[in-house]
VOROBA-807791 format. One line per 8 residues: number of its first residue (from 1); for each residue x, y, z of N, C-alpha, C. Coordinates in pm, whole numbers. Each point is the difference from the previous one (the first is absolute). Layout:
NUM	X Y Z X Y Z X Y Z ~ ...
***
This chain:
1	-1941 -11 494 -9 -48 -136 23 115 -99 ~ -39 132 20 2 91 -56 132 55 -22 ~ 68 -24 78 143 8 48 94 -33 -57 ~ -65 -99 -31 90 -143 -51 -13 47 -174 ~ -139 8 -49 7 38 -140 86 130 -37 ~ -29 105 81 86 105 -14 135 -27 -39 ~ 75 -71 81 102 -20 25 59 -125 -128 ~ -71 -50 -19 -9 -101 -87 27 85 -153
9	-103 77 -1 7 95 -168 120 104 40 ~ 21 37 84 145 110 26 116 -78 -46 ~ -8 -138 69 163 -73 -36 -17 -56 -130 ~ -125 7 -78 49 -54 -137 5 110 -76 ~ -79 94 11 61 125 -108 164 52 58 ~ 23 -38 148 151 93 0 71 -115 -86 ~ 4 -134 3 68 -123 -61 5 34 -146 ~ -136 12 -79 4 40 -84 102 153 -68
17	30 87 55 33 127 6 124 -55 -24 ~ 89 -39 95 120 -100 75 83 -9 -103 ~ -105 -144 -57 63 -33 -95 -26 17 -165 ~ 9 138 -4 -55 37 -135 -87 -6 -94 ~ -95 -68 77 -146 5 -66 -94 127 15 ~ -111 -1 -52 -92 95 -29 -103 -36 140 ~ -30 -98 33 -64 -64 89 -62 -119 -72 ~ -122 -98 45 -27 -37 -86 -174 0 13
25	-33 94 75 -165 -13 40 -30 0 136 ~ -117 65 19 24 -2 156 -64 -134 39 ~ -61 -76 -56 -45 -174 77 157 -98 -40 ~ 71 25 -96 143 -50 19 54 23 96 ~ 9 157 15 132 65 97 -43 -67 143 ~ -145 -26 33 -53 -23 105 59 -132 32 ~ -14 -88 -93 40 -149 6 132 -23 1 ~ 38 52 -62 166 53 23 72 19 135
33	-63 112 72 21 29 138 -42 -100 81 ~ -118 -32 1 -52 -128 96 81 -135 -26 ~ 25 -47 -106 110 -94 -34 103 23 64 ~ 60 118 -18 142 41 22 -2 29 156 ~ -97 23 78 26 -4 167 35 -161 22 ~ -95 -75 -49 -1 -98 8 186 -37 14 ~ 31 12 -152 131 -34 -29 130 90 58 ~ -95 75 39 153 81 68 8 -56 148
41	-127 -12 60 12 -29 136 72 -136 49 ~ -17 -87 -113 62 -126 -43 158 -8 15 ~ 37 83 -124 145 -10 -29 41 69 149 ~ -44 143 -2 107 65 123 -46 -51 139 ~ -114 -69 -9 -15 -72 186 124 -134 9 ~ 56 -32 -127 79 -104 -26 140 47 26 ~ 27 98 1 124 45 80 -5 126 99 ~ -99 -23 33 -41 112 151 -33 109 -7
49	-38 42 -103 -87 129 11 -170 27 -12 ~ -12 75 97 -149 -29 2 -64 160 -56 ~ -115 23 -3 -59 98 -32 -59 74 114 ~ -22 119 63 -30 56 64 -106 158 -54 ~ -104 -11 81 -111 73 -20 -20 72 -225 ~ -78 84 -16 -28 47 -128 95 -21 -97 ~ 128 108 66 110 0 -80 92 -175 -50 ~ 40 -18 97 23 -148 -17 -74 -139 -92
57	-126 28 25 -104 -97 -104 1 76 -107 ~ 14 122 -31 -9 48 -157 200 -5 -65 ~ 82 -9 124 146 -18 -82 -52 -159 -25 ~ 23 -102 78 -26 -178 -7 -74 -5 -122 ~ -162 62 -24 -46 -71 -89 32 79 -127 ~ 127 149 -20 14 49 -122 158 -99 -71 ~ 49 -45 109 135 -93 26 -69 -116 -137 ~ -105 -69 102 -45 -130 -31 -80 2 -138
65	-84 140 -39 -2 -34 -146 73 71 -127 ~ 139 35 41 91 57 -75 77 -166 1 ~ 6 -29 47 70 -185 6 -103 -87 -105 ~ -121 29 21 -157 -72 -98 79 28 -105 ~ 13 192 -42 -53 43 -173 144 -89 -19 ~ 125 1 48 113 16 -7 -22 -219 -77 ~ -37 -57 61 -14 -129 -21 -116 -49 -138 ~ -50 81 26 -98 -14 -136 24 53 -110
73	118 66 -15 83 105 -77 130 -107 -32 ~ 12 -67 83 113 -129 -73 -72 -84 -15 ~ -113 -64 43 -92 -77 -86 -40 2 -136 ~ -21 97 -28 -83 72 -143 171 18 -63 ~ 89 44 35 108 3 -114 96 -116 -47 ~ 5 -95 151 31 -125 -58 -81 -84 -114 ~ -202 28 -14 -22 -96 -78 -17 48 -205 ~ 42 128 81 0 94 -131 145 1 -94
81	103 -102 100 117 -22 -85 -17 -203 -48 ~ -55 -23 23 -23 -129 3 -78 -20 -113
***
């Protein structure tokens, strides 16, 4: 479990970093990462790639919430032209 949070706050501050943000907190970045394993393991188990030991769960879940900020980032600008 400990593991998992680690890894969880690593892939949302690198996501954050990524994609040109400042970060956005470390209980975001956390939720961020844990989301984003989620969503990475999703998308790339969907065309055959899997994750393998430390390194692998921190690329998948920095993948999966650089895809999050990336979607909530055309969320927020589509309703801001509307």
């Amino acid at each position: 479990m400990l593991v998992g949070i680690i890894v969880g706050i690593l892939a949302g501050f690198l996501a954050g970093q990524i994609m040109k943000g400042s970060g956005y907190g470390i209980i975001v970045d956390l939720v961020l990462g844990l989301l984003g394993g989620v969503v990475g393991r999703f998308v790339l188990g969907m065309v055959g790639i899997g994750a393998w030991g430390l390194i692998g769960s921190i690329l998948v879940s920095t993948f999966g919430a650089i895809l999050l900020i990336w979607i909530v980032r055309q969320v927020r600008s589509s309703r801001g032209s509307v």
